[in-house]
N, C-alpha and C positions, 0 to 999 in steps of 0.2 A: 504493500500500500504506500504510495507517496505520502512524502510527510513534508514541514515547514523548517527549514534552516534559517537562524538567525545569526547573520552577521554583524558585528561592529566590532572597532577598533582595539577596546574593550570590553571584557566580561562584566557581566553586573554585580560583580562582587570584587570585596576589595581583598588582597591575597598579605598573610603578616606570617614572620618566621620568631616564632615562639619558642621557648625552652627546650630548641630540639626539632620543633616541627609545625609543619604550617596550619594557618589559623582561617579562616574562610568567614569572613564579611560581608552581608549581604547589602547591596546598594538601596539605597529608601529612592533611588530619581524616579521622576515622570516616568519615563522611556521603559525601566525593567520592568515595572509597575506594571503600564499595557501591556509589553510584547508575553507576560508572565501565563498570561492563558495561551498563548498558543505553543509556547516552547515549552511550556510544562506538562502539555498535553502530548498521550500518543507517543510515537516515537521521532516523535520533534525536539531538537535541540538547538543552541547557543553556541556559536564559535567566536573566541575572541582570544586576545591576548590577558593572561592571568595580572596586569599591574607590576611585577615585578621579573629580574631577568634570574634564571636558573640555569647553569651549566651544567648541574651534576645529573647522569643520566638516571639514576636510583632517584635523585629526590622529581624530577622528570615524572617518571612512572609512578608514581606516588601520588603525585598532583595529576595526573589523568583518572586515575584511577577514582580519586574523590570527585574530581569534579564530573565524573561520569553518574556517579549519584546523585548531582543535582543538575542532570540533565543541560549537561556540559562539555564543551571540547574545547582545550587551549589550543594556541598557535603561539608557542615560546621567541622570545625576539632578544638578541645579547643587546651587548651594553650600546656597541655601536649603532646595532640596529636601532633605537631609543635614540640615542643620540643625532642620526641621518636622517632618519624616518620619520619619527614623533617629533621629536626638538626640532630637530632641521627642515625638508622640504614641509612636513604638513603645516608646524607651525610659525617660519620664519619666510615662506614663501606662500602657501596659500590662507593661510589664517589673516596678515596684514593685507592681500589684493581681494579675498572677497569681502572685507571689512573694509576697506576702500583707503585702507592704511598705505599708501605704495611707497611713503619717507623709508617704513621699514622691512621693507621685501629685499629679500637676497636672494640671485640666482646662482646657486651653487651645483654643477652639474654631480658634481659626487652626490648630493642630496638627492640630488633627481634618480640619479639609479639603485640608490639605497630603495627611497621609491618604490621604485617599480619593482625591484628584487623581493620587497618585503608583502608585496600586493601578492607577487607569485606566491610568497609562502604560504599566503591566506590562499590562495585558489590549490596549491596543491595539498592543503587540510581540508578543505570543503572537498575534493576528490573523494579523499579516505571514506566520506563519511556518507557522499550524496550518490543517489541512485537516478539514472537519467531526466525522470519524467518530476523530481523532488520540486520545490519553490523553494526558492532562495533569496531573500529579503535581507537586501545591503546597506550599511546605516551611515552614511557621513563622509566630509571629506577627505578623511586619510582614506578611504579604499576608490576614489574615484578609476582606477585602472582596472579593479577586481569583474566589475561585471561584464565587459570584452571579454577575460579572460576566462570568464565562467562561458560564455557564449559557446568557445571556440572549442573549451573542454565539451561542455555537456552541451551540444545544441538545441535538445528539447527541452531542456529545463524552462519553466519557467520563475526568469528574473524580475528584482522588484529594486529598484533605490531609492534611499530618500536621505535629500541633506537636511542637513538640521541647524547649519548657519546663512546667511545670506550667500547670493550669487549676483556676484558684481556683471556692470554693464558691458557691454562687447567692448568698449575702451579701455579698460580694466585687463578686461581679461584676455588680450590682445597682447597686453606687455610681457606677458610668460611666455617664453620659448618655446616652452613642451605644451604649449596650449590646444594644439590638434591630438596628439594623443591624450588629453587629458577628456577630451569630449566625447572623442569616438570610444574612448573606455566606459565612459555614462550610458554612451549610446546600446552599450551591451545589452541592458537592460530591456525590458519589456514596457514596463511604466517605472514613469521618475517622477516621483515625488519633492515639492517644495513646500516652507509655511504660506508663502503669498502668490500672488497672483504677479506683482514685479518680478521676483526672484525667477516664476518659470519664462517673463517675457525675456528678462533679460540671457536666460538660457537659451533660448527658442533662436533668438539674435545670432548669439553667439554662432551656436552650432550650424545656424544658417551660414553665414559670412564666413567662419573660420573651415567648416566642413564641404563646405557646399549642399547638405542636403536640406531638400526644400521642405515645408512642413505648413501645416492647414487644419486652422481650430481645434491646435493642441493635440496633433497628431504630425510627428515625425514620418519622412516616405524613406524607411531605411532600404537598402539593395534589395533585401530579401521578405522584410516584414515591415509592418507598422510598429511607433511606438510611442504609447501618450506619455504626454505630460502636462502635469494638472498640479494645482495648489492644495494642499491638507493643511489647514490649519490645525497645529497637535493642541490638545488639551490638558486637560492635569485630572487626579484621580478625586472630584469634586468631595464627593462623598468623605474620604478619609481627612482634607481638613478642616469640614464641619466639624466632623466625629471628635475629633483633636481640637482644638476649639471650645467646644463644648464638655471637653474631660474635665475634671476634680484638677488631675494635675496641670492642666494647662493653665487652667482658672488661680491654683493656688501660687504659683511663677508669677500669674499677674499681678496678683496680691501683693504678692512680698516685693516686685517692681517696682509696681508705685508706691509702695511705701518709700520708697526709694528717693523716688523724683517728683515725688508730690503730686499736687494737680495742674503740672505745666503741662502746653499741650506739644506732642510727639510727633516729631516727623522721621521715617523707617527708611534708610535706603541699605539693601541689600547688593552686594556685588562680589563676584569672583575678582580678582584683581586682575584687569585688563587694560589695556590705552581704548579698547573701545568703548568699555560702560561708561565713559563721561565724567570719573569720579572728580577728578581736581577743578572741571566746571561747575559740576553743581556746587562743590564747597565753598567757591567764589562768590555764586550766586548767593549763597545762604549768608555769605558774608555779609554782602551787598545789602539783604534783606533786615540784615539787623543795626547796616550803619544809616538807612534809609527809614525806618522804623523801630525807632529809640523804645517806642513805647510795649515793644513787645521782647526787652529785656528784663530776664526772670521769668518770663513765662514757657518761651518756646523751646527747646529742644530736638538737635539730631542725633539721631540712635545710627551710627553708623558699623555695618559690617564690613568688614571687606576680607574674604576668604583667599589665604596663601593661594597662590597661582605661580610656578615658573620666577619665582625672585633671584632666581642666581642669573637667569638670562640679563642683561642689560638693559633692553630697554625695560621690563618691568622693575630691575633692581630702582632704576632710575625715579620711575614712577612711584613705588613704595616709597623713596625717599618723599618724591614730592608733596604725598599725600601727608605722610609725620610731619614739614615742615607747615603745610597751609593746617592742618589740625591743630599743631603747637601754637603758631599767630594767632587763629582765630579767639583761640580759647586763654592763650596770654592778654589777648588785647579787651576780653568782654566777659570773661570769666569774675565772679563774685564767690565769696564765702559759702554759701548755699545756693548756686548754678553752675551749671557748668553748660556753656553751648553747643560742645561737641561731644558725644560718649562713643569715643572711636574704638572698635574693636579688630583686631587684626588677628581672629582665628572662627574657625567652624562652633556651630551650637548645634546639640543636638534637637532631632526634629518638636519634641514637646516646648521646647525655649524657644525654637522662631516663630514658633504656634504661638505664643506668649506675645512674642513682637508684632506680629498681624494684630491681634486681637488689641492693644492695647495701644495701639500708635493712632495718633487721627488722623497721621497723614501718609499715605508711600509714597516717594519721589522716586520712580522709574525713568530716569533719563540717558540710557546709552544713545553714543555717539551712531552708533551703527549696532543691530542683534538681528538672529534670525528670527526668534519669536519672544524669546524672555519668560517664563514662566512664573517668575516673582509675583508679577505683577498681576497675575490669576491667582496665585496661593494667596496673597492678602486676601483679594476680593471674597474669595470661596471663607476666608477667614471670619469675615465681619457677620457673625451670625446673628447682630441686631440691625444688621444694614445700615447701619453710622459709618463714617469715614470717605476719604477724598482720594482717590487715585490720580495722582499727577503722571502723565505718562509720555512718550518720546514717542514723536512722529517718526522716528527712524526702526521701532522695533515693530516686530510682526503683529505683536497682539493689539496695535492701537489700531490695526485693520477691522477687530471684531469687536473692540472696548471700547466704542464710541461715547460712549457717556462719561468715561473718564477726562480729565484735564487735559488736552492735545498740547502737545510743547514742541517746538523746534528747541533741541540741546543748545544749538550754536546760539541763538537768541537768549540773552540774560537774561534783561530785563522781562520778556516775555517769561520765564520762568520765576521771574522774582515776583509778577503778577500775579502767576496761575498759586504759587506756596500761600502768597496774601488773600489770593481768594479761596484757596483750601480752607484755611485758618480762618475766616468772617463765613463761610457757606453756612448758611440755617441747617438745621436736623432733617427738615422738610424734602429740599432739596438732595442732600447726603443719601438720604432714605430711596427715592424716587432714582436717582442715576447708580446707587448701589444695585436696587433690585432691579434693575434694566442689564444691566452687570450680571448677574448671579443665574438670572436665567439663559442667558447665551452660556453662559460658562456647563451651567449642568446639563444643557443640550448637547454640548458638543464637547464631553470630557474626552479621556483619553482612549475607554473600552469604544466609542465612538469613532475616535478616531482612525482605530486599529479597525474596526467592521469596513468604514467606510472606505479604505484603502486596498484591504484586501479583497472586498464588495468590487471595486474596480480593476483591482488586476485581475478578475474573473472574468472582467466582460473584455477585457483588453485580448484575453486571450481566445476568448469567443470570436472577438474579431478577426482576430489573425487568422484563427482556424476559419472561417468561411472564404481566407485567400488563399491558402497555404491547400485548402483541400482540390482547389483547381491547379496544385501544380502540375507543371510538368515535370513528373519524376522518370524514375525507370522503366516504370512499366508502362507510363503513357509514352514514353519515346520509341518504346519497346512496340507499341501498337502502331503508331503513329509511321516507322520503317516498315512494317512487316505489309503495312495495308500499298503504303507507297511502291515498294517494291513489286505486288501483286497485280498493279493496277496498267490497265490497257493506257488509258487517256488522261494523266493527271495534271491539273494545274495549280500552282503555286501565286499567289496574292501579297508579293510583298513589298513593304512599305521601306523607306531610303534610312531617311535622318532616324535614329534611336532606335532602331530596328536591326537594318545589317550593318549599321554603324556605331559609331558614340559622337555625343553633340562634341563642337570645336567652338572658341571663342570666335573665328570668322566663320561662317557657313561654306564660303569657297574654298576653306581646307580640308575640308570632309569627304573632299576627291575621294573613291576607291582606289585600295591597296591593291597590293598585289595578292594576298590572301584572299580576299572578296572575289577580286575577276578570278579569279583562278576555279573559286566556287561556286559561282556564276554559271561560268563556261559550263563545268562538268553538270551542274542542275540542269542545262539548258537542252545537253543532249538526251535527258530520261527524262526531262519532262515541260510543258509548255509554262516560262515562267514570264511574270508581269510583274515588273519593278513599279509602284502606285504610290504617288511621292506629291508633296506638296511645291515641291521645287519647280523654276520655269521650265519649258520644254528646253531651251538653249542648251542648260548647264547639264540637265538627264540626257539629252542625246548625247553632247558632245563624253560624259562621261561612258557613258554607254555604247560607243559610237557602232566597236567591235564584235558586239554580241549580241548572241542570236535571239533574243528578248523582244517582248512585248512593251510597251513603256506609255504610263498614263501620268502627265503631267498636270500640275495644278490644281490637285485636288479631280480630275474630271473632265477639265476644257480641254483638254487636248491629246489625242492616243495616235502613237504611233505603232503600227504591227511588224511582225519581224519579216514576215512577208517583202512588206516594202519600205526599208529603213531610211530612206530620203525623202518622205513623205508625211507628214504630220496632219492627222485630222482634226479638225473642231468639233467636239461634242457639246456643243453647249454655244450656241450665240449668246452674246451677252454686248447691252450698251454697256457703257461705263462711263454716260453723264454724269455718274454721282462724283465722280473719282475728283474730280478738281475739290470742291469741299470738301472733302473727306483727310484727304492731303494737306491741304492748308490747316487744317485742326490736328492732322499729325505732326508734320512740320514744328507746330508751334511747342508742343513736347518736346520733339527731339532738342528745338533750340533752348528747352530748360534742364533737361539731363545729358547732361556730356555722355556719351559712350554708343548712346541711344541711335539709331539709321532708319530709314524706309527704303523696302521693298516693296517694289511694281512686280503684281503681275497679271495679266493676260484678262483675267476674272478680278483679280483682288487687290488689298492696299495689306502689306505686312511691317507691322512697326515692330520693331528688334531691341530685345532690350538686355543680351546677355553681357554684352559688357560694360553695363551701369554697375554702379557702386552698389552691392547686395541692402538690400532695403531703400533703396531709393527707388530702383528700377521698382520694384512691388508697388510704392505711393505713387510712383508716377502711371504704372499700369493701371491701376483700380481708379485713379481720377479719367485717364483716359477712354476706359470699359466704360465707366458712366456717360461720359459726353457721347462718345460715340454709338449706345445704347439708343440715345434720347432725337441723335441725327439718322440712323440708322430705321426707324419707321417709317419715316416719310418716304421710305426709299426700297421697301421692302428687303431690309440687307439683314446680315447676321453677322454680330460680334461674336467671336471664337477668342477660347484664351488655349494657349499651345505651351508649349517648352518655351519659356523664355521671347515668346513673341503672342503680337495681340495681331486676329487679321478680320477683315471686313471682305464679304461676299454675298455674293447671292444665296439663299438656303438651299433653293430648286441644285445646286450644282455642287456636289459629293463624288467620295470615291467609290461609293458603293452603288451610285447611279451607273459610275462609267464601270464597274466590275459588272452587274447584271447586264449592260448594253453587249461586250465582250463575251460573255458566257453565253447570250442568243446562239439560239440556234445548235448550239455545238451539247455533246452528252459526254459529261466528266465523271468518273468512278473512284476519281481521289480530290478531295481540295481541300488544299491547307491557304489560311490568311493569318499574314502576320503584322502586328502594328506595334506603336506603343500612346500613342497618343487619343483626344476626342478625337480626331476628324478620321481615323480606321474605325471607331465605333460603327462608324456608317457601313461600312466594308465589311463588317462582323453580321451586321442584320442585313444583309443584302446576302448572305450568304445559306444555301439549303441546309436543311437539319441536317444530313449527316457530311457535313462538312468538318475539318478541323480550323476551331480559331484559337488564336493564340496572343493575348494581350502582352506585350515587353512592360516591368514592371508590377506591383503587388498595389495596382488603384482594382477600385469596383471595376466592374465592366460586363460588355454583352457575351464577349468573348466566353469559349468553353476550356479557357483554361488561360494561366499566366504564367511566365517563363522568367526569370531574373535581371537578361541582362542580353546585350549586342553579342555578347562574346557564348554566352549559353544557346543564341540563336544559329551562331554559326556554326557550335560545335552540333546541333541538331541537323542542322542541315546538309552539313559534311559526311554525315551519318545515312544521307539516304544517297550520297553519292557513293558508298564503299559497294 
């Protein structure tokens, strides 16, 4: 029976060496919390690195052996590997660029190949452990290489990833080297996973412009398959900090709290120590707020966390400094006998003490500079079980996408922050109450067990998907039919199409000439069987390419065929005025004059505007502006806008390929016919064709076609195949 594989970087448990022997920690986050029903279920497991590095092969085997009990598998990594790997590329090159840090990104190519060596070890422990047809669910940016490489091991597997920090803009993410393999390793995937709806735009961008593959409402057109990507906002486990909140012990923490600090009122900021969570801003800001408002000296107070993170590296060495010295001023320059302005703490609480801090704070200043969701800043909320309290929160972190009722702050904006803390602190009960419980119910809609349905709800249908394409392939056995019938057959003719079909597209169209592998295969097609090259191309460029063979040749979509019969001879199928064409042109024209790259083609029937060598997203805004206009000129005219590979064309409807293939096929009795396309404008050529014909779409789009094939290069290995 398939089962569910859990990857991340880390195990959910924290690993300690005791008196002799290891000690096994169980993680309180978010994240082990959800994924805990499914990897605890069944013969579903967790693979991760255990937190600490081990050499010795005894104490190795020891640590699998336990952690096989709790439905677990390491992936061991030495010192170096920690040091390349985790210290180095994941968090000194991807951690500062998709946080939009790029002052502290280092491109160190040893890093890079630590990298990818360390990715491999994670794909060859998921080997050990995964069975072809298993699901395998990849967590974060240290393994963005793992899911390609899962691909390539298990190709039916189905793959799942999801980040869980932000994803920087295509300008960003442009400035890393390795940024094409870093994409096409995500791309392994099946469905990717982001918190927001930017994070996957800005993916979607990227992988457009740096990969080249094109993509359409959150659906990647990979070689071989589809692959979504869509926004999860993660949740937090609602229930457990009411539950906690509402304990004896949480309540008597509070108690003995405020006995502490009296009845001043509390502002809570929690933070792992990072340059992204904005800490040294907001204590500026708080600063600001008490040299600007005298009057709320003695009263107000920050409860500050800040959890060890990485201090021996530099720039947070740096930063913890900074943070001791603006803590130290603050509270030098405004501290009294019985206040203190700052309660800065610079270690972990256990979870009944920050249950304490929620519950008892009026205020939480959630201000990072840049996050991918933040979770903080849902644990308070879920906290406030009398629905009192003010969420100040940052436009820059994920959850102000679903917390709307909270305080919206831009971090970089001060004073805009020193407003929102003043208006926390003056907000009525009234109000508190009404954008809490606006709050509270988003939150237990969409906790984490939520989150987990709804994700794994979707890689279900993703893969529904695919399988309604994948089951028209052309495998073995349909190639298998597909020569045996060709071979048998008295009279058969072949339907195929030029560009993306027995070729691959070229930045200019006129270097897509035929090779010498094509004519070669041509040639020998041409003596077993009657073949029609059916191409969108002018008749000029198809004859002259074609000049020498003994081929059938329909140009322009239709308008014009020549037979092998009489190859200096070109017929019109299709009269056509072409009064439209002057307007129609002047409204291309003026496109082209606003995207450099951009040309028109004339032809015979039609107006073709080209747009493969625009700047990737531009060419798209300037396509879809020009689809419209010429949509809305296009009536008067009885014409049809078609969108193609990288070009937009204007025509008559009446005039297809599948007109001029059934004109062609009059008369005459065929016992074999294959049509090959990849594009709309062969769809026509596909329904124009008798049921038991063979069609074949190039590509994994819908289509009319009775089957889809990969690729130019799979087209010709098939075709080659009925010349043996």
């Amino acid at each position: 029976m398939a089962k569910t594989i859990i990857v991340s970087n880390r195990l959910p448990i924290s690993l300690r060496h005791r008196n002799g022997k290891f000690e096994f920690k169980p993680s309180a986050g978010g994240l082990a919390t959800g994924l805990g029903s499914i990897y605890k279920s069944g013969e579903n497991i967790w693979i991760g690195w255990p937190g600490n590095t081990i050499e010795d092969p005894e104490q190795r085997a020891e640590i699998i052996l336990e952690l096989h009990e709790l439905k677990m598998a390491p992936v061991f990594l030495s010192k170096e590997d920690v040091t390349k790997f985790y210290e180095g590329f994941s968090n000194e090159t991807l951690w500062p660029a998709f946080h939009y840090f790029t002052q502290y990104i280092e491109y160190n190519p040893e890093h890079w190949e630590s990298y990818r060596e360390v990715n491999r070890k994670f794909c060859d422990a998921i080997q050990k452990k995964a069975d072809p047809d298993d699901t395998i669910w990849v967590h974060d940016y240290q393994l963005l290489l793992l899911p390609q490489m899962l691909r390539e091991a298990l190709p039916n597997a189905t793959i799942a990833f999801f980040q869980h920090i932000p994803f920087p803009s295509y300008e960003i993410m442009r400035m890393i080297p390795w940024r094409k393999e870093l994409l096409e390793g995500v791309c392994g995937a099946d469905l990717i996973g982001f918190h927001t709806y930017d994070d996957m735009r800005h993916f979607l961008s990227a992988v457009g412009r740096i990969t080249g593959l094109s993509s359409e409402s959150g659906y990647i057109q990979a070689e071989n398959r589809i692959i979504n990507v869509d926004s999860f906002p993660m949740g937090i486990d609602y229930g457990k900090f009411v539950k906690q909140a509402k304990s004896k012990k949480t309540q008597n923490i509070v108690k003995n709290f405020r006995n502490q600090v009296g009845d001043q009122k509390l502002i809570l900021t929690i933070d792992r120590l990072d340059y992204s969570k904005g800490i040294p801003q907001r204590i500026h800001a708080f600063h600001d707020l008490l040299k600007d408002h005298k009057e709320l000296h003695g009263k107000v107070s920050m409860i500050m966390i800040v959890v060890p993170s990485r201090d021996k590296v530099k720039s947070y060495k740096e930063l913890r400094e900074e943070i001791d010295l603006l803590v130290g001023r603050i509270n030098a320059e405004y501290s009294t006998l019985n206040w203190v302005p700052v309660h800065y703490f610079y270690r972990s609480f256990p979870f009944e003490e920050l249950s304490a801090f929620y519950s008892m704070s009026d205020i939480a200043l959630v201000t990072p500079l840049r996050d991918g969701m933040n979770l903080v800043c849902k644990e308070y909320v879920a906290s406030r079980t009398d629905q009192t309290g003010v969420l100040i929160l940052s436009e820059m972190a994920g959850a102000s996408k679903e917390l709307r009722d909270a305080i919206l702050v831009n971090p970089n904006d001060r004073e805009g922050v020193i407003s929102a803390i003043y208006q926390g602190l003056t907000m009525d009960e009234a109000e508190q109450k009404t954008r809490m419980a606006s709050m509270q119910e988003v939150l237990q809609r969409y906790d984490i067990f939520q989150w987990v349905k709804v994700f794994m709800d979707r890689l279900t249908h993703v893969k529904a998907k695919q399988n309604e394409l994948t089951s028209k392939e052309v495998d073995s056995k349909v190639e298998g039919e597909i020569t045996e019938k060709f071979k048998a057959a008295k009279n058969p003719v072949l339907f195929l199409d030029y560009d993306g079909t027995l070729t691959g597209f070229v930045g200019n169209p006129q270097d897509a000439k035929p090779d010498t592998e094509l004519r070669n295969l041509v040639k020998k097609l041409s003596q077993k069987a009657q073949v029609v090259i059916i191409s969108g191309r002018d008749k000029d460029t198809l004859g002259k390419w074609f000049d020498s063979q003994n081929v059938d040749l329909i140009a322009e979509h239709g308008v014009w065929v020549r037979r092998k019969e009489d190859p200096a001879q070109w017929e019109l199928y299709a009269e056509v005025d072409d009064f439209w064409k002057e307007d129609i042109r002047k409204v291309m024209d003026y496109y082209v004059q606003r995207t450099p790259g951009a040309f028109i083609e004339e032809k015979h029937h039609s107006l073709v505007w080209h747009y493969r060598k625009v700047e990737s997203g531009l060419g798209d805004l300037r396509m879809r502006e020009l689809f419209s206009h010429l949509k809305y000129m296009a009536r008067g005219h009885n014409l049809q806008v078609l969108e193609g590979n990288m070009v937009l064309e204007i025509k008559r409807p009446d005039i297809n390929k599948g007109r001029a293939a059934s004109a062609l096929m009059k008369g005459e009795t065929y016992d074999f016919i294959l049509a090959i396309g990849d594009d709309w404008t062969d769809e026509d050529t596909f329904k124009a064709m008798p049921k038991n014909a063979f069609t074949i779409r190039v590509g994994y789009a819908y289509t009319q076609a009775n089957y889809n094939i990969k690729s130019f290069r799979e087209v010709r290995s098939l075709l080659a195949k009925l010349t043996q």
